[in-house]
C-alpha positions as CSV (number, residue, x, y, z in Angstrom):
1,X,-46.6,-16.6,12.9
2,X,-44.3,-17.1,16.2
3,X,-45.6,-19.8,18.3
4,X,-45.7,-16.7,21.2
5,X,-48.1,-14.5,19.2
6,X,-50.0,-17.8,18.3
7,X,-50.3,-18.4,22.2
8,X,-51.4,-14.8,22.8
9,X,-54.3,-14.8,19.9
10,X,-55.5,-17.7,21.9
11,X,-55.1,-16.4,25.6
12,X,-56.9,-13.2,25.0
13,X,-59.7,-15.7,23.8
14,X,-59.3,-18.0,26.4
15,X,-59.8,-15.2,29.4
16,X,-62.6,-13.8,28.0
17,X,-64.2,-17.5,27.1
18,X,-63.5,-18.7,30.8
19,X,-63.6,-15.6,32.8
20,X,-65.5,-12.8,31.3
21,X,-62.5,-10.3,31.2
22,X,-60.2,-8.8,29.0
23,X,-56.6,-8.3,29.8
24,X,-53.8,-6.2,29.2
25,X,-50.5,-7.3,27.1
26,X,-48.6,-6.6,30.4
27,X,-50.4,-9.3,32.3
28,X,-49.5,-12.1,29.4
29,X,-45.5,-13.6,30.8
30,X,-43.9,-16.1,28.4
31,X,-40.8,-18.1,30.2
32,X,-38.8,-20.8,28.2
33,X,-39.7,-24.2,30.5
34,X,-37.0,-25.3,32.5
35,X,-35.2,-28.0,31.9
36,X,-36.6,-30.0,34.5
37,X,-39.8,-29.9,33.8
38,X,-42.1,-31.1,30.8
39,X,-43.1,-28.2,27.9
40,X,-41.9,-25.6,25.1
41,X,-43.4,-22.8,26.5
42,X,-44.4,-21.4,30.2
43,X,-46.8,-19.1,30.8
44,X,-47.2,-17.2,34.2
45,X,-50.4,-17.3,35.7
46,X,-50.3,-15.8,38.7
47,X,-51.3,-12.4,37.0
48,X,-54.8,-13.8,36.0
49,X,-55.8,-15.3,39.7
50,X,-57.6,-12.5,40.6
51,X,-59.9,-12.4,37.2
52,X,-60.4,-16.4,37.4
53,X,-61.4,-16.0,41.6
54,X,-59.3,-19.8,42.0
55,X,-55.8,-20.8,43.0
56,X,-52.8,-20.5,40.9
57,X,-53.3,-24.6,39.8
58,X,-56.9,-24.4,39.1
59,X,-56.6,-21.3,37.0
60,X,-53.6,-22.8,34.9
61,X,-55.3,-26.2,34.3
62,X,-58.5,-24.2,33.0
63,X,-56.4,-22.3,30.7
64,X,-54.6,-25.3,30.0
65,X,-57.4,-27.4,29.0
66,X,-58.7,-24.0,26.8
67,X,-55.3,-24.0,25.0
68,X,-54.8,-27.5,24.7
69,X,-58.4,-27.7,22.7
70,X,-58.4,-24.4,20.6
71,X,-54.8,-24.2,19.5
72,X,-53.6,-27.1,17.1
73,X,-49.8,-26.3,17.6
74,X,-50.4,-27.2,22.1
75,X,-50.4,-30.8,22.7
76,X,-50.5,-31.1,25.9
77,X,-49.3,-29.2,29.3
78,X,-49.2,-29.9,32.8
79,X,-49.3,-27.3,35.8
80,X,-46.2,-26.9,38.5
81,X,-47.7,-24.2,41.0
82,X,-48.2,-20.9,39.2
83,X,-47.1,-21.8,35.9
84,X,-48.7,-23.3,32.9
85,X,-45.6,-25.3,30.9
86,X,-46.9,-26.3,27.3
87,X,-46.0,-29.0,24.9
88,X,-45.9,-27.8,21.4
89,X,-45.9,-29.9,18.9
90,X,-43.2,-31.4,16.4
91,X,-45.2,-29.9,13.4
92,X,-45.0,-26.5,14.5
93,X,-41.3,-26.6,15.5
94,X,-40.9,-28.3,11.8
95,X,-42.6,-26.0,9.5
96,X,-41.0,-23.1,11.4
97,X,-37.3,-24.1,10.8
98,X,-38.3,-24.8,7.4
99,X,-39.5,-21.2,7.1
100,X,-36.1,-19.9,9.0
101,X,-34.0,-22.4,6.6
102,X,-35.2,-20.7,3.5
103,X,-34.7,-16.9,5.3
104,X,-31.0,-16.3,4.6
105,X,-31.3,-13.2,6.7
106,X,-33.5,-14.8,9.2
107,X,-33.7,-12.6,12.4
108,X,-32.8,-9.2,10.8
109,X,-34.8,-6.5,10.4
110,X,-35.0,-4.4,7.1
111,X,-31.8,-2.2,6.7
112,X,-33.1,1.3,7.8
113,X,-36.4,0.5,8.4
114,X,-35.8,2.5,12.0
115,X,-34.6,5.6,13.1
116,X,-30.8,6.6,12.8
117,X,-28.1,6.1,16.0
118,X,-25.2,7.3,16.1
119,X,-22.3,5.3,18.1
120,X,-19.8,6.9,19.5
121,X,-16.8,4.5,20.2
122,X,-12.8,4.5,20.4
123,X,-12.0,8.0,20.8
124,X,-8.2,8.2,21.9
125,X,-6.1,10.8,23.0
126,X,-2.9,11.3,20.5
127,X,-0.5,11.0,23.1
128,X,-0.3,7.3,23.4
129,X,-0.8,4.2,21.7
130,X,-4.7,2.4,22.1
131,X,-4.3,-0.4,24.8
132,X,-6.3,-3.1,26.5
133,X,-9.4,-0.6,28.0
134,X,-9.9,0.5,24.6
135,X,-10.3,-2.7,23.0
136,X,-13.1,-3.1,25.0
137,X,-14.4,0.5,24.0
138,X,-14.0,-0.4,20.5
139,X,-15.3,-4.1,20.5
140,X,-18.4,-3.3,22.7
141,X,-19.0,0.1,20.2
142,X,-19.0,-1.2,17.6
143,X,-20.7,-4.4,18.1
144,X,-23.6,-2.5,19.3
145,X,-23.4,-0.4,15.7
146,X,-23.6,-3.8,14.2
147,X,-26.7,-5.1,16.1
148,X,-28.7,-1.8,15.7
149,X,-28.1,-1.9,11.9
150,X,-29.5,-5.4,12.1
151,X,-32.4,-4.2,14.2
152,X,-33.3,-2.2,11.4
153,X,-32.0,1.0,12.4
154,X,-29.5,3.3,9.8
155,X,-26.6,3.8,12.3
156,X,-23.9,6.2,12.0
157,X,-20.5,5.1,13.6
158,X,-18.1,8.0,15.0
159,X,-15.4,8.8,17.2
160,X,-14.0,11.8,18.5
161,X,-10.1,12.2,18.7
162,X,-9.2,13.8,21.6
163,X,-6.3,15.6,19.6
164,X,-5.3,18.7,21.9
165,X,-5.2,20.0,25.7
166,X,-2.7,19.1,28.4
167,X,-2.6,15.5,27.4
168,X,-0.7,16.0,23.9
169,X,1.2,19.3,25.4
170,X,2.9,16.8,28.2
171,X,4.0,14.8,25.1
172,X,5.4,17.6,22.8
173,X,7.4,19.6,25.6
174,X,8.7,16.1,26.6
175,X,9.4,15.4,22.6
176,X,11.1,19.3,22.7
177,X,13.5,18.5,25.7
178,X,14.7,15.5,25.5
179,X,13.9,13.6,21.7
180,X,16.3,14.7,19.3
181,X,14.1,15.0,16.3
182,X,13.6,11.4,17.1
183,X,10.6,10.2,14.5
184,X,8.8,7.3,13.5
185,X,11.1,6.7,10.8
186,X,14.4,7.1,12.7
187,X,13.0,4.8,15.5
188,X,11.3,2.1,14.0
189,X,8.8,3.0,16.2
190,X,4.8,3.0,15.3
191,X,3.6,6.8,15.7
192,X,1.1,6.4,18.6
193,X,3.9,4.3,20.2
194,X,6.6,7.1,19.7
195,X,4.2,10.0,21.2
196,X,3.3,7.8,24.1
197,X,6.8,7.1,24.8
198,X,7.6,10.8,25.4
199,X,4.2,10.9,27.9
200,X,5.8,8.8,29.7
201,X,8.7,10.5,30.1
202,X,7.2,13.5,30.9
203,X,5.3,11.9,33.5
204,X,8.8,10.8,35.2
205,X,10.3,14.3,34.9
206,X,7.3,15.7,36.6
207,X,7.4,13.3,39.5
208,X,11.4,13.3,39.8
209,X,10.6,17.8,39.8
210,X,7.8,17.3,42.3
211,X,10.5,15.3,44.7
212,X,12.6,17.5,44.4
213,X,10.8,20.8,45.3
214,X,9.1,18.9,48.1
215,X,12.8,18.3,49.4
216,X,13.1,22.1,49.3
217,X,9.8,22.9,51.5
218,X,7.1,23.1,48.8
219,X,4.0,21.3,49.8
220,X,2.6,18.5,47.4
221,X,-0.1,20.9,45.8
222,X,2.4,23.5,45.5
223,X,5.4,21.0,43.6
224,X,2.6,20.0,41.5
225,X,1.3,23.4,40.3
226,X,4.7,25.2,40.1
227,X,6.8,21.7,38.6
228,X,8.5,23.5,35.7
229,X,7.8,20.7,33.2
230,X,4.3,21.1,34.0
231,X,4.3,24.8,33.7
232,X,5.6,24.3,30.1
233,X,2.9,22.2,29.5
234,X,0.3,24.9,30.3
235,X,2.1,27.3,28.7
236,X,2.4,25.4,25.5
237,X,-1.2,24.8,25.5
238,X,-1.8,28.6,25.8
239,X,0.2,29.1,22.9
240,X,-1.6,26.4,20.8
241,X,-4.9,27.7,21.2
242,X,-3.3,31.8,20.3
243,X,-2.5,29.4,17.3
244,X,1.9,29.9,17.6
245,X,3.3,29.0,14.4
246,X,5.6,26.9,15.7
247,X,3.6,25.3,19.0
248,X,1.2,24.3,15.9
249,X,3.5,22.8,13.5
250,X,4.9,20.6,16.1
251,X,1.2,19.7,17.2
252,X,0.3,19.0,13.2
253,X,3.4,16.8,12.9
254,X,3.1,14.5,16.3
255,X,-0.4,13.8,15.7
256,X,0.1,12.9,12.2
257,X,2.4,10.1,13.4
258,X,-0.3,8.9,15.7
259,X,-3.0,8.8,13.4
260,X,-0.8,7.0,10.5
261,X,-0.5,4.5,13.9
262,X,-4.1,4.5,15.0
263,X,-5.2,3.7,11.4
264,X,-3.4,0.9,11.5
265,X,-4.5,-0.3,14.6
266,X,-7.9,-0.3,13.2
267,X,-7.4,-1.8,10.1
268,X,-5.8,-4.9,12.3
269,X,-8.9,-4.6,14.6
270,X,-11.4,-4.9,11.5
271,X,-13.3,-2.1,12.6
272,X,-14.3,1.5,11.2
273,X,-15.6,4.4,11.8
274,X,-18.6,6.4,9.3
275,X,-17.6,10.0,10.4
276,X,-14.1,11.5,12.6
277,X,-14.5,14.0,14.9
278,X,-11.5,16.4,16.3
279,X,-11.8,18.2,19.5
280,X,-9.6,20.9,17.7
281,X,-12.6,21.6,15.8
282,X,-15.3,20.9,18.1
283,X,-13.7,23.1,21.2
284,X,-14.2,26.5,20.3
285,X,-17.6,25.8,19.3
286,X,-18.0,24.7,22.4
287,X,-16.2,27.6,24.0
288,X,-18.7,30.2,22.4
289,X,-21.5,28.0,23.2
290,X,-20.7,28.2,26.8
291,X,-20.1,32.4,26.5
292,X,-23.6,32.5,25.0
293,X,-25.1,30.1,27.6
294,X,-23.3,33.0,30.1
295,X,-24.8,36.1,28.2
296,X,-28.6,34.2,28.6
297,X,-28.1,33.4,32.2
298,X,-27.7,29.9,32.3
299,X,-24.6,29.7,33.8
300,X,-23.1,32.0,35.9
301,X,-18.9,33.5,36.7
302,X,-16.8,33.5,39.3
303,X,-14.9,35.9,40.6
304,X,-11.8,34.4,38.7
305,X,-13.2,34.7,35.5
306,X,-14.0,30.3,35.0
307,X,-17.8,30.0,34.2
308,X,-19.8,27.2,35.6
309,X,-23.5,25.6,35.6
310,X,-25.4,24.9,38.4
311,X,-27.6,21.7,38.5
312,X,-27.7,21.5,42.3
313,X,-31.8,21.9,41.3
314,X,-31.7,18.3,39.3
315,X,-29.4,16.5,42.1
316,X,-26.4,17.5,40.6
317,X,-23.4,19.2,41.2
318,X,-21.8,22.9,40.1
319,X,-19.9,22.3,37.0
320,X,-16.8,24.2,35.6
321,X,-17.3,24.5,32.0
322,X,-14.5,27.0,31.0
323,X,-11.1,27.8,33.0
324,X,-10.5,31.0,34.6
325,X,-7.7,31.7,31.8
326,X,-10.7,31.2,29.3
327,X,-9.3,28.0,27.9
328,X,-11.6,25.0,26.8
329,X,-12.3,22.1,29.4
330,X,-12.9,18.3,28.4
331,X,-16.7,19.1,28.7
332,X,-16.8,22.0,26.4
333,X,-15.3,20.2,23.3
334,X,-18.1,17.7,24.0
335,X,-20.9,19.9,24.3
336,X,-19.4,21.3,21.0
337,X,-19.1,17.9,19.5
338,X,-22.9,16.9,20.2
339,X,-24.2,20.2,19.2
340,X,-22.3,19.5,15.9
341,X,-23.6,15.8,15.4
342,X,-26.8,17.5,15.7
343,X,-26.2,19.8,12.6
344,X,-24.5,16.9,10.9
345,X,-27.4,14.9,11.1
346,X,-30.5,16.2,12.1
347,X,-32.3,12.6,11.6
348,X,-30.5,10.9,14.3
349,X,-33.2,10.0,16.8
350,X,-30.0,10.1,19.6
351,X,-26.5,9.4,20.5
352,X,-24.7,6.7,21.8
353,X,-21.8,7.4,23.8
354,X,-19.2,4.2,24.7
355,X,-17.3,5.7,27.4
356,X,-15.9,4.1,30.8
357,X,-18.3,4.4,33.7
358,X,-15.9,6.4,35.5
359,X,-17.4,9.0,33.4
360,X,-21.0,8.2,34.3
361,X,-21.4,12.1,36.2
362,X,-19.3,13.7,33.2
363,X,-22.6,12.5,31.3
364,X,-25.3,13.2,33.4
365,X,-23.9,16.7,33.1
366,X,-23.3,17.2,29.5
367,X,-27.0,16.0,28.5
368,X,-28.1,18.6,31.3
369,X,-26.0,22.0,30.1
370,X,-27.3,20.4,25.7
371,X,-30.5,20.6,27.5
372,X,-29.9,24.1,29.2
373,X,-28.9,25.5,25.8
374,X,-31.8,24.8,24.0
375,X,-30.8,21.6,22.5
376,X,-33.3,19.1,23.1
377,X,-31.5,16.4,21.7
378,X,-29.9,15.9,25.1
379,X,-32.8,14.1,26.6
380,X,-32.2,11.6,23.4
381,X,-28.5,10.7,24.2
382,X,-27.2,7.9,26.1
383,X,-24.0,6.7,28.1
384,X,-23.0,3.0,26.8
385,X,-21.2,3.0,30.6
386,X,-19.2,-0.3,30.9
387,X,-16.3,-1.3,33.4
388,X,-12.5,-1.3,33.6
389,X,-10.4,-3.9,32.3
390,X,-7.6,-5.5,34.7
391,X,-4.9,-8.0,34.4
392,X,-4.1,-10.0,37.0
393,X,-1.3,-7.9,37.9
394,X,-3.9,-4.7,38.9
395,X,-5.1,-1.9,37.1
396,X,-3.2,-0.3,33.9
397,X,-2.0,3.1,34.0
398,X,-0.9,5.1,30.7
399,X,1.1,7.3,32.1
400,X,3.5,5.7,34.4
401,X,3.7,3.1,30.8
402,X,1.9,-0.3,32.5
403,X,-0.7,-0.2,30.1
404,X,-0.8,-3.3,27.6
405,X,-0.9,-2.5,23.7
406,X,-3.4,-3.2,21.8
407,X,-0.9,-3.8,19.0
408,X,1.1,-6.0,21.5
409,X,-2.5,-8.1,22.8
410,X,-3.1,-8.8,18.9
411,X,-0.5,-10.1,18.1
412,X,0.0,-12.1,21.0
413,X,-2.8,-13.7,20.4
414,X,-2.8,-14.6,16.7
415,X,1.0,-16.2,18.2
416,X,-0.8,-18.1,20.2
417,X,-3.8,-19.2,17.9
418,X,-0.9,-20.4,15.4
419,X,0.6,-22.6,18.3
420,X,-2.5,-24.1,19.0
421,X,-3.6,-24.8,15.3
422,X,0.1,-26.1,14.6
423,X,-0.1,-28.2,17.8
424,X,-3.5,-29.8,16.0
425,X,-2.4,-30.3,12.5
426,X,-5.2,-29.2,10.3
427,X,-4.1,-26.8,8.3
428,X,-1.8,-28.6,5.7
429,X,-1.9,-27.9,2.2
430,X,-2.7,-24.0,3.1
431,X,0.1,-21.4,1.5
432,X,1.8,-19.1,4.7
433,X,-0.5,-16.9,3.8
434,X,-3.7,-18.4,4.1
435,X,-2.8,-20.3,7.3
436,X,-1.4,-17.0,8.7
437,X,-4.9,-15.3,7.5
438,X,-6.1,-18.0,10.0
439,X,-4.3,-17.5,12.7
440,X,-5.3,-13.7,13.2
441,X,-8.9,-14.8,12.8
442,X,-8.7,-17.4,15.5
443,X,-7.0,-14.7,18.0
444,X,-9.1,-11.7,17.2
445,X,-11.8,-14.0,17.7
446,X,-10.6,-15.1,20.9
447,X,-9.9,-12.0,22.0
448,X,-13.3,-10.4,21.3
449,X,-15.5,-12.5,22.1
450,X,-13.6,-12.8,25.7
451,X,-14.0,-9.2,25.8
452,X,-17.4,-9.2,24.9
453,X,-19.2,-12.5,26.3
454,X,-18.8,-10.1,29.5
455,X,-22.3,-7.7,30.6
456,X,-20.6,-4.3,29.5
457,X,-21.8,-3.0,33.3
458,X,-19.5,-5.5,35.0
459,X,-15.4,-4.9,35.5
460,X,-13.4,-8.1,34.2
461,X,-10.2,-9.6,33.8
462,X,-8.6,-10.6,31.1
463,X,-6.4,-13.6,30.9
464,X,-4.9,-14.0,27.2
465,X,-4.7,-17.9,28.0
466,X,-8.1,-18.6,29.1
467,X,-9.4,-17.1,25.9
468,X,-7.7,-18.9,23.4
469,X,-9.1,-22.1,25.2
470,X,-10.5,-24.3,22.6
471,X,-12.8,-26.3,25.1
472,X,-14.5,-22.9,26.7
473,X,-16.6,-20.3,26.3
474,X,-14.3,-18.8,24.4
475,X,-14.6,-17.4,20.6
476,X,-11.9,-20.1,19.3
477,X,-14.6,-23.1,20.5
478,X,-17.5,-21.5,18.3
479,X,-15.2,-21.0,16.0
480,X,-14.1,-25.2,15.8
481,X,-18.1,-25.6,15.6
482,X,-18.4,-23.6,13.0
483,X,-16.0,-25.3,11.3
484,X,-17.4,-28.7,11.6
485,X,-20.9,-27.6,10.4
486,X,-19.0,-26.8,7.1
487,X,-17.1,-29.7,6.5
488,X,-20.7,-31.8,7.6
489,X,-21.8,-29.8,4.5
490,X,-19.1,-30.3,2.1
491,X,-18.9,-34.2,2.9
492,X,-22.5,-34.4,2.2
493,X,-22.3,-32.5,-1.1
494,X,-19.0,-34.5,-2.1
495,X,-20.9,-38.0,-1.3
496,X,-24.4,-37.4,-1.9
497,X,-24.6,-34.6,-4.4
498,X,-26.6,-30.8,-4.0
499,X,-28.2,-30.8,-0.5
500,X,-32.2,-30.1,-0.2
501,X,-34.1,-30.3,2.6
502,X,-36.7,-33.4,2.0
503,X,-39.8,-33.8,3.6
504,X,-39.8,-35.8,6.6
505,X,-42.4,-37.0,9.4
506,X,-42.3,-34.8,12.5
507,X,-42.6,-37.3,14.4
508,X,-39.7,-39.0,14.1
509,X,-37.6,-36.0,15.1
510,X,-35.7,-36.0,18.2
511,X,-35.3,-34.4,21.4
512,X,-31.9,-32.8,20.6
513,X,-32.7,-31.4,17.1
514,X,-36.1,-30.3,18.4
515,X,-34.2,-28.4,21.2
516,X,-32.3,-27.0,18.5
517,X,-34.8,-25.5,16.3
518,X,-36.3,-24.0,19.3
519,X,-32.6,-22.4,19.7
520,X,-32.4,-21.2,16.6
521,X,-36.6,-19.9,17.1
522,X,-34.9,-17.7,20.1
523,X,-32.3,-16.4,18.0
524,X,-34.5,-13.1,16.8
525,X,-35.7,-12.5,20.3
526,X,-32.1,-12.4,21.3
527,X,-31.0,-9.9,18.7
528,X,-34.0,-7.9,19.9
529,X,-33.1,-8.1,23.6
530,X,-29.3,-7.2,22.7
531,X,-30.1,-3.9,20.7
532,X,-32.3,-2.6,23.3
533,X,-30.4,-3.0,26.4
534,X,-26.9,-2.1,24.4
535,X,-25.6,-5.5,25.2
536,X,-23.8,-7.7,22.6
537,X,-23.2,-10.8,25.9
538,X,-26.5,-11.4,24.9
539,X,-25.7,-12.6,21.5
540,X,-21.9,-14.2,22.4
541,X,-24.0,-16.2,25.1
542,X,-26.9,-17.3,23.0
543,X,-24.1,-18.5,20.2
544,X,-22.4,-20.4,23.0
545,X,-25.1,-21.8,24.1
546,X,-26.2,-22.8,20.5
547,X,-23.2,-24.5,19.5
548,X,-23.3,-26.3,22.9
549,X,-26.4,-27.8,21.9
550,X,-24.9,-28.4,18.3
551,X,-22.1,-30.5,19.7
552,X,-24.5,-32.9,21.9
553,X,-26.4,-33.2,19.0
554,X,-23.3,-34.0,16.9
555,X,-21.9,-36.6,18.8
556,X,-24.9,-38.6,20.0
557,X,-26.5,-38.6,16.6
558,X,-25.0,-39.6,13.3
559,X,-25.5,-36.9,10.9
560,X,-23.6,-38.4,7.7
561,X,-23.8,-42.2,8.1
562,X,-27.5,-41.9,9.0
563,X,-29.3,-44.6,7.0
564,X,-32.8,-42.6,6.4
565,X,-32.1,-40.0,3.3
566,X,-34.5,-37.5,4.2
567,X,-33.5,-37.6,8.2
568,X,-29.9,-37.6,6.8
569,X,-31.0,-34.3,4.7
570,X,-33.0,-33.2,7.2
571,X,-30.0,-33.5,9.7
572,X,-27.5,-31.9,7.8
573,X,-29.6,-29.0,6.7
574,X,-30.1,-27.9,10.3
575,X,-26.4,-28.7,10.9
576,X,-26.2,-25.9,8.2
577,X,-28.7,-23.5,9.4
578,X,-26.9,-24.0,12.9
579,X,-23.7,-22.8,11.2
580,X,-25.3,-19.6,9.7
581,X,-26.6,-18.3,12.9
582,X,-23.4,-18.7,14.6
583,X,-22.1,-17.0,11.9
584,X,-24.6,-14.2,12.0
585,X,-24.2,-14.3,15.6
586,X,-20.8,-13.7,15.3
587,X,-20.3,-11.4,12.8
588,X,-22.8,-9.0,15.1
589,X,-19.6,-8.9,17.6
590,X,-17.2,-8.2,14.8
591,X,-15.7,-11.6,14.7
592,X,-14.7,-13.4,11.0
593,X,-15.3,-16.7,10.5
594,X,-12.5,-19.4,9.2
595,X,-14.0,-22.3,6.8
596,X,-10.7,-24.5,8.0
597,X,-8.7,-24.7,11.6
């Protein structure tokens, strides 16, 4: 039993004994003691002044004196105003990390022992390449898929590929006028990279056509509606959705090169996906859902012909959900989309959607008009919301090509990992393979957990340098850690045979290796705390902060050369266990541990 549920057991008795009241669970507030004071534990106790009728001190040395003489595992306490810090004792902290040694999965929850989620994460557009925001995207999705499944719950990872509209039409009229048959295979290009270069081009077309009938007395709205490029555009996208032979056939075979590109994007990224998604699929269901929400009056048409909801009645807005031409908006291939999760899998208790927060009103919506059509699954989805990525140079933009590629960010960082590690000189005797193996470990490490140490809600920026620091918070520091808790277990094992934990005196335990069992203790309220506020900085902090304690312990104590056999056991087990819960910890954000660096 936890040393928190032990502690609440023994309140509950101790209000009643001492006060003649029972109390709620929401009065009982367990704080880790601060550093600067004496204690384990801290309990609050400014919610039970009013039942004990004395001041904040007199109530918590009462309750203290209770604890201290009805609970074995409290040794002593002392009071600092309204808080009650207790001393808990060596033998507890002992027989628990003996317990949470021989728990290989110690923390976890049983796999699907909770309802299904499904995560949505990634989903690009096909007309460029993925780039630095959707590493985040990606990172943060699918680290959250990783700490619900270790919560317990069955979790379904998707994405939707935003695979037609305006977007990919800007890229295949550019691709028509000025590419050549240029292909993947004639460039030497990746796919994605060869589409996005032709949205870029369009993009400078546009502008140099808006310039120039500007010049000729059109105003700015007017060169940017009547730009001939951009009519084309809209015109092409007509014609893909009356399903043109040809408009198609280009669409089918410019996709097909981004996909071959975004696959292996992933595969570099070492993520995955359960189930795709295609909005070419998803829109028209969408569309007709919308015309039916029309025919039952729960949206309403304008004059133009565009149909829209109104949620001014729930502190919203009026929405457009189809144009006035009848074509498909970005919010009617996701109301599609969700209505066809919900057919796909009518377990899931709700959604998860990773998208920017730029689209936190796009969401609000959508779970509104799910709602409006009868599908009361919308009150069970969520928006994963999280902020932009910047460089120091300012914000990226796709379209005017000052975006930074995600293919071009990986590798730049496994180039740098393979500096540092050559720099060090630890890696001889490893074939090219295996030591370039390392190297992309290191920098995907470095680059996610940089990305994900952050609070999703909070913009960052990122600074390829600072992450690859091997003295930081950065992922290549746990990863060093990590490192030398394996080769403290392979010494021992090569000098003193097969390591078991012997039995030792509590006592004789000391402050730092005390501290870290309690660490380790916190790990499973950590996990807990990360899967239900969405938040994997939870975990890349609490690792952090575990192998910071690690290393103090390492270098003030000696681990191997210590004298005592069962203290040297003793210390090198927990050096182990230390090791696995970084790993664990790690592995939750996606990140691969090396044995060597």
């Amino acid at each position: 039993m936890s040393i928190h549920q032990i502690l609440t057991n023994a309140l509950n008795n101790a209000i009643s004994a001492l006060f003649q009241q029972d109390i709620s669970p929401s009065m009982i507030q367990f704080q880790k003691t601060r550093k600067e004071f004496e204690g384990d534990v801290t309990l609050v106790v400014f919610p039970f002044v009013k039942i004990s009728k004395m001041g904040p001190e007199q109530t918590g040395e009462a309750i203290g004196n209770y604890l201290k003489e009805h609970v074995d595992q409290v040794e002593a306490f002392n009071v600092v105003k309204g808080f009650l810090n207790l001393s808990i004792s060596n033998d507890y902290w002992l027989n628990f990390f003996k317990e949470a040694n021989s728990n290989v999965n110690f923390g976890f929850q049983p796999a699907d022992s909770k309802p299904r989620v499904m995560v949505e994460y990634a989903s690009p557009n096909t007309n460029k390449p993925l780039h630095l925001g959707h590493l985040r995207n990606i990172f943060l999705g699918y680290s959250v898929s990783e700490i619900l499944k270790a919560n317990g719950h069955s979790v379904t990872k998707v994405q939707i590929i935003n695979d037609r509209g305006i977007h990919i039409c800007k890229s295949m009229v550019a691709w028509q006028k000025f590419g050549n048959g240029e292909t993947p295979e004639s460039s030497g290009l990746k796919g994605d990279k060869l589409v996005g270069k032709y949205y870029v081009i369009f993009d400078k077309k546009y502008k140099e056509e808006q310039k120039e009938l500007i010049a000729n007395g059109a105003t700015e709205e007017e060169a940017a509606q009547k730009a001939p490029i951009m009519m084309e555009a809209q015109e092409m996208l007509r014609q893909w959705e009356a399903k043109n032979p040809e408009v198609y056939k280009l669409w089918e075979t410019m996709n097909a090169w981004v996909y071959k590109g975004f696959d292996a994007t992933y595969q570099t990224m070492g993520v995955d996906f359960d189930k795709l998604y295609y909005e070419s699929d998803t829109y028209l269901l969408g569309r007709d859902e919308v015309r039916n929400g029309l025919a039952n009056g729960h949206f309403f048409q304008k004059e133009d012909g565009s149909i829209w909801v109104d949620l001014t009645d729930q502190g919203l807005d009026q929405k457009a959900l189809l144009r006035k031409d009848g074509t498909a908006m970005y919010i009617t291939q996701d109301i599609g989309t969700a209505i066809l999760r919900f057919r796909d899998f009518p377990d899931t208790a709700y959604q998860i959607y990773t998208v920017g927060n730029e689209q936190e009103y796009h969401f609000k919506v959508l779970f509104k008009v799910l709602k409006k059509l009868g599908f009361e699954q919308g009150e069970n989805c969520y928006h994963l919301s999280y902020g932009m990525v910047e460089l120091p140079e300012g914000k990226m933009k796709s379209r005017e090509g000052t975006v930074v590629d995600a293919d071009d960010i990986m590798a730049e960082m496994k180039n740098v990992a393979q500096e540092v590690a050559e720099e060090q000189g630890k890696l001889e005797g490893l074939s090219a393979d295996e030591k370039g193996d390392v190297y992309h470990h290191i920098g995907m490490s470095a680059l996610k957990y940089f990305l994900l140490k952050v609070d999703p809600t909070k913009n960052m920026l990122f600074n390829p340098k600072e992450s690859i620091d091997f003295a930081g918070n950065t992922g290549p520091f746990i990863q060093y850690t990590y490192v030398r808790t394996k080769a403290i277990s392979r010494k021992f094992q090569e000098n003193f045979g097969e390591l078991k934990l012997a039995d030792i005196d509590a006592s004789i335990l000391c402050k730092l290796e005390l501290s870290l069992i309690q660490k380790i203790y916190d790990f499973p309220n950590v996990l807990n705390d990360a899967a239900r506020e969405y938040n994997p900085s939870l975990i890349a902090n609490y690792t952090y902060e575990l192998v910071k304690e690690f290393n103090s312990f390492y270098h003030d104590y000696p681990i191997l050369r210590e004298e005592n056999e069962g203290l040297r056991s003793f210390r090198v087990t927990l050096s182990s266990k230390v090791g696995r819960v970084v790993e664990q910890g790690m592995g939750l954000l996606g990140i691969s541990m090396v044995e060597r660096m």
